[in-house]
N, C-alpha and C positions, 0 to 999 in steps of 0.2 A: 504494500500500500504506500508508503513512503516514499520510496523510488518512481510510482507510476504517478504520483499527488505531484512529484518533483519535475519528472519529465512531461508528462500531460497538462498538470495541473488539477488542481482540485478540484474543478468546475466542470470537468471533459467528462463525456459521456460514460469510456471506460471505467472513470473513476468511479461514477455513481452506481454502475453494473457491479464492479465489484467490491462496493462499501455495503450493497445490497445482498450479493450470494455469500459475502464473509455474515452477516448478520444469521442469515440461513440457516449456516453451519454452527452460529451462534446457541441460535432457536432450539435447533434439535436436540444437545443435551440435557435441555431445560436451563440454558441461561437467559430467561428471559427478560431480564431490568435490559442487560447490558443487550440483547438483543433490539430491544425496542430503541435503545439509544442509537444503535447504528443504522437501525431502518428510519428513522423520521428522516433525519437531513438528506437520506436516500432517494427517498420517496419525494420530497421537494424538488430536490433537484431535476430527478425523471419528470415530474408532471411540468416542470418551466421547459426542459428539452425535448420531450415526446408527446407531451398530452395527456392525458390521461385514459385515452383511447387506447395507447399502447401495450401491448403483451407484457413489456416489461414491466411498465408501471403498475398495469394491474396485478402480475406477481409480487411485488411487493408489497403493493394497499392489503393483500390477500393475506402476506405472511405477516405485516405489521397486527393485520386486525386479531388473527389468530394468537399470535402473542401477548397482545393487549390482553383476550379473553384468557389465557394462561396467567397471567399476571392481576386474574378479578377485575379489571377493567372493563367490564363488561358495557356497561353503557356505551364509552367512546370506541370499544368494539365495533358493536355490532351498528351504529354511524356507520363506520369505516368501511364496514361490508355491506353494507344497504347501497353505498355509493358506489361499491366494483361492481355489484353484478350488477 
């Protein structure tokens, strides 16, 4: 992440793809605070670059919401998923 924030920049699409599948990998052992922290500014960034139209963006809205609902956030959950699908 470092290197590609350095050579890309932070703001580059790649970058937000893979701040998004590291969050992922995050997710799945049940870390989900820290999970959710690297999907939000993720998920910002895709919806200014892609729309929120896009495959990717909505993979993210999708795994953000599900974490949120892992983490009892249920309310700004299920928001989150009323807007992907």
């Amino acid at each position: 992440m470092v290197i590609q924030r350095r050579v890309v920049g932070p703001l580059h699409f790649d970058t937000s793809r893979t701040l998004g599948n590291l969050a992922v990998f995050i997710h799945l052992p049940g870390r989900h605070a820290e999970a959710a922290r690297l999907l939000r500014p993720s998920l910002g960034e895709l919806e200014q670059r892609l729309g929120q139209d896009h495959t990717e963006y909505l993979f993210v809205a999708a795994t953000l919401g599900a974490t949120l609902a892992e983490l009892g956030r249920h309310d700004e959950a299920q928001t989150l998923l009323r807007e992907v699908r």
